[in-house]
N, C-alpha and C positions, 0 to 999 in steps of 0.2 A: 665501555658499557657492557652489563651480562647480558648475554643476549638467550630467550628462552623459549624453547615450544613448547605449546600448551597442548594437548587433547584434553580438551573439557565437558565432562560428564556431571550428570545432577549429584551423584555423592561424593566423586573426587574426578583429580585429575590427573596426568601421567604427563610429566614433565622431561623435556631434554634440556640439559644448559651446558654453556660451553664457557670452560672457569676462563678468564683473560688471563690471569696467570702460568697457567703452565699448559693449556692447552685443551684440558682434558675436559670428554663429554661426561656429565652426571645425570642418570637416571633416577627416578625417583616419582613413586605414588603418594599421593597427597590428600589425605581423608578430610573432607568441608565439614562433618557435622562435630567434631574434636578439638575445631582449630588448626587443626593440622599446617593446613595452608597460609593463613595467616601468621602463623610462629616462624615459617619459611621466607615471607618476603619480608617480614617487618625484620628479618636477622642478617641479610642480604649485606654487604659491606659496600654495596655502589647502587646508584640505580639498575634499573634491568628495562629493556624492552620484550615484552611478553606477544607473542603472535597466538592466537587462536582464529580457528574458521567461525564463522557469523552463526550466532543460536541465540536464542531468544530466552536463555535460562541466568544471562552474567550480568545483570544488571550492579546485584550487589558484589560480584568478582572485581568492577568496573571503580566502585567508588573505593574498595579494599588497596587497590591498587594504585589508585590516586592517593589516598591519604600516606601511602609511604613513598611518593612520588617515584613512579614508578611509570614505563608509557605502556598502551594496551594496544596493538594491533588486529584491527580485525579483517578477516581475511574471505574472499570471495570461493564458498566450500566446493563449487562445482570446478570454477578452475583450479583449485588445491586439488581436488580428486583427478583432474585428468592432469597436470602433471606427475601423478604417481604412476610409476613403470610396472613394478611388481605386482601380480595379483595377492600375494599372503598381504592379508590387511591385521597388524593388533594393535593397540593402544602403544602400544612402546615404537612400532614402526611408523605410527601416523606423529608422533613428537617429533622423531629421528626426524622426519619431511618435512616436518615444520621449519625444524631446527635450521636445516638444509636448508629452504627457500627465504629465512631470513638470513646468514651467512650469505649466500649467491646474489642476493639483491634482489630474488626472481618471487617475493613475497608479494600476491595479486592485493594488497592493502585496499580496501573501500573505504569512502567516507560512511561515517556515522553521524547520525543526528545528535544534538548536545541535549544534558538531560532533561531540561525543561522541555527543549520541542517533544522531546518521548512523552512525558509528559503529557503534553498537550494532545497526543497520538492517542494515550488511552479515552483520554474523555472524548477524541472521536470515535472512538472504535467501542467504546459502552456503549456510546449511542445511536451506534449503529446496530450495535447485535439488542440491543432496548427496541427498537423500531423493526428489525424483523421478527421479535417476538411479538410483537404486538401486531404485526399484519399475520402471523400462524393464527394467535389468538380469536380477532376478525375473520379473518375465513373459516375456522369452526363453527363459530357464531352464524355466520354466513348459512355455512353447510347444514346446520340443524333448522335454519329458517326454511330453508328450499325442499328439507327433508318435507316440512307441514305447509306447505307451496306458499309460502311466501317471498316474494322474489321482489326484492327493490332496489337492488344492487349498492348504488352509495347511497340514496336515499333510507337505506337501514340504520346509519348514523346518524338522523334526523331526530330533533325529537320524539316528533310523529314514527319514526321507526322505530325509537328504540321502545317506546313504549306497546310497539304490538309486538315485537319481540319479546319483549317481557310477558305478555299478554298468552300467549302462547299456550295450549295446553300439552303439555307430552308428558312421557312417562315417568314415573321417579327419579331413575339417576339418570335421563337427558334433565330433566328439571335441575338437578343439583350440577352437573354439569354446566349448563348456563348459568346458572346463579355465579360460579367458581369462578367461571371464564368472564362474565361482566366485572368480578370483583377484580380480576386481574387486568381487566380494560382500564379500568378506573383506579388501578394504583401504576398503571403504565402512564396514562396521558400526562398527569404531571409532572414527573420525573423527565421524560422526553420536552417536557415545556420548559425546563429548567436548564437543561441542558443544550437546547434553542437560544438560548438567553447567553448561554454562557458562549457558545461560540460563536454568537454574532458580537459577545465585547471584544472576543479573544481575534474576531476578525480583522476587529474594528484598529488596534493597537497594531496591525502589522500594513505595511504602506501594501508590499507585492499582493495579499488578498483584496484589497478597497479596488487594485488595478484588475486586477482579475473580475470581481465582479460587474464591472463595467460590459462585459462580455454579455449576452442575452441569453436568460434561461442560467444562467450560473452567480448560486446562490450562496452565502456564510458558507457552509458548510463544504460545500464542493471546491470552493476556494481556497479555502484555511487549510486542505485535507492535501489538496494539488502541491503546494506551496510545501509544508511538511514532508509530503513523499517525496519532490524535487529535488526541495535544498536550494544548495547554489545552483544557477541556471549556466552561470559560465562550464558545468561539468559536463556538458552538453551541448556538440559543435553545431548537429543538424537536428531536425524534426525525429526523422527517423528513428535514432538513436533515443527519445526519448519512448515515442511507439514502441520501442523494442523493452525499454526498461518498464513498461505500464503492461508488457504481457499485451499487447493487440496487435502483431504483426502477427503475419500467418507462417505457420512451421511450414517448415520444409527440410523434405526429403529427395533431393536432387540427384544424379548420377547418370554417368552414360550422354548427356547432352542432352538428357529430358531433364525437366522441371515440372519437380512434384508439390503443388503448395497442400497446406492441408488447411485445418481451421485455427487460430490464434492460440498462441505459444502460453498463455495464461501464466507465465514466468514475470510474478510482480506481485504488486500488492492487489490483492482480490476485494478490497474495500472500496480503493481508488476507481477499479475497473466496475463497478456496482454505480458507485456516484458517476460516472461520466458514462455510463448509458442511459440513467435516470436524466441527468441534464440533456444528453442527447434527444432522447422524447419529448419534452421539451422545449429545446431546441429546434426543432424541424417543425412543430405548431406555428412559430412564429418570424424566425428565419427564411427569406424568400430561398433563396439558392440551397442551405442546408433540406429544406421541405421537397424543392424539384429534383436533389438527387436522392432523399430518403425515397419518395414515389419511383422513381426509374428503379432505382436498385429490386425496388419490395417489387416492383412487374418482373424485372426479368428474373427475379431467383425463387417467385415463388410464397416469400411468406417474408416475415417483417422481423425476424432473429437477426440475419446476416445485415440486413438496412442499417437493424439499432445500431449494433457493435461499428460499422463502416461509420455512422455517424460520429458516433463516442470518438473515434480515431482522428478523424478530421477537426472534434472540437477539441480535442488533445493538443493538438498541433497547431491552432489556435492561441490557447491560452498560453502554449510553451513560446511561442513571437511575441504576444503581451508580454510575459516575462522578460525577453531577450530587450525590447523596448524599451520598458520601464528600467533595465539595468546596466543600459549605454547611455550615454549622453549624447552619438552620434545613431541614427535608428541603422540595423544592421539591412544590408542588401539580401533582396529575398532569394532564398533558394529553392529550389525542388520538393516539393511539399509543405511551404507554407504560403499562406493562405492566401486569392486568390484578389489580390489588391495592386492595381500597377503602381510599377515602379518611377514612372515618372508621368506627368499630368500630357495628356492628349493637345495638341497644339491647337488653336480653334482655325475652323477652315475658314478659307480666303474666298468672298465671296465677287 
């Protein structure tokens, strides 16, 4: 098999390969708007396995490379950067390291999601960034009401509200401003309603989301979303390790014997981390024990930021044992951060 490193950039990319016949490394720049690249692999005399670091521009690299059956590794960019030794960094020396850590076996390989889960990833994430424009949109709205002291906080969405808002007297471009801002309320609402629809079928169709929702306060969306970001659950031995992959463990800066924690490493998907402090709110409304530690936490620290995120973590940690459950057939013995269920039934007392 050729074996080949990629440095991949949005107009080209800068390849190492190592011919199996005589030994020899090939360097070589590779123009995408030309074909360039494409003339390259489809000419290839064997398969190839290709390494590049993880970017969010190869989608179509991905299926180019599939149709000339070809394999695509993709690679973990932050461990790729730290085992490079030299500081000169150029395109032709990040191939070379590619090159290197697929030859050495030392290629940090991640899974990837198949393309339909991606897929599915976008139409969560439309309507996600659909629904936080439409709560910017709403608080404009908001803020021009409060401006002419009208203050009804959600009751503004009411009929009754929305027609004194409309009612309104202000200036010419605040007036045409609301005007602009209700037209884009109301070509928002159903678009996100449509999009409700579609991901409670797309919920619906998948067995690990219907289990997940079973959980309280976690809805379509938070599930289907969970599941997506996860994957396989077996790639995840304990809780922790999954906390660490959502971005909600707290950084730390250690040395010396002291221990420095700081605030959450936010290293993960930031969509995931949005929807699992939203369920966390929640969550602790209706959750006996979720509610008595969000209240202890929100006394001693002060304010109710650090509660939400603590909350989100714990129901992280949650739905990842749902998972672990639902994907044994024997349930797995609990460990050290999951959730707070014993392990074997209390014997009844002898009276």
């Amino acid at each position: 098999m050729i074996i080949i490193g990629c440095d991949f950039h949005t107009r080209f990319q800068q390849i190492a390969m190592l011919d199996p016949t005589t030994g020899e490394i090939i360097e070589r720049r590779l123009e995408h708007e030309n074909g360039e690249e494409e003339k390259f692999y489809a000419t290839l005399p064997s398969p190839a396995r290709v390494g590049m670091e993880a970017t969010i521009h190869a989608p179509w690299f991905e299926r180019m490379l599939r149709r000339y059956h070809h394999e695509l590794w993709i690679g973990d960019a932050a461990e790729i950067r730290a085992a490079r030794v030299r500081k000169q960094k150029t395109d032709s020396r990040d191939a070379l390291h590619l090159l290197d850590l697929l030859l050495t076996n030392r290629f940090p390989q991640i899974w990837t999601p198949s393309p339909a889960e991606r897929d599915v990833s976008q139409m969560l994430r439309h309507r996600h960034k659909l629904v936080r424009f439409r709560t910017s949109v709403m608080n404009q709205l908001h803020g021009l009401a409060i401006s002419q002291g009208l203050c009804r906080k959600r009751k503004l969405w009411s009929r009754v509200g929305r027609r004194e808002l409309e009612a309104l007297a202000l200036d010419p471009w605040a007036s045409r401003r609301r005007q602009e801002l209700l037209q884009l309320l109301n070509q928002l609402n159903p678009w996100i309603d449509d999009l409700d629809l579609a991901v409670e079928k797309e919920a619906e169709c998948r067995a690990a989301a219907l289990h997940l929702m079973k959980e309280p306060a976690v809805g379509p969306v938070t599930a289907l979303a969970f599941v997506l970001t996860i994957g396989p659950v077996s790639r995840f031995h304990r809780s922790k390790q999954v906390v660490s992959y959502l971005g909600l463990n707290p950084s730390e800066e250690s040395s010396g014997g002291k221990q420095r924690l700081g605030s959450i490493s936010k290293q993960g998907n930031s969509m995931m981390r949005h929807l699992l402090v939203e369920a966390a709110q929640t969550a602790s409304k209706f959750d006996p024990e979720l509610r008595r530690y969000y209240q202890q936490l929100k006394f001693r620290r002060g304010h109710s930021g650090v509660a939400k995120v603590a909350i989100a973590r714990k129901l992280a940690v949650r739905l990842y044992w749902r998972l672990r459950e639902a994907a044994q057939s024997v349930p797995p013995a609990r460990m050290q951060g999951s959730p707070s269920n014993p392990m074997v039934e209390e014997s009844p007392s002898l009276s």
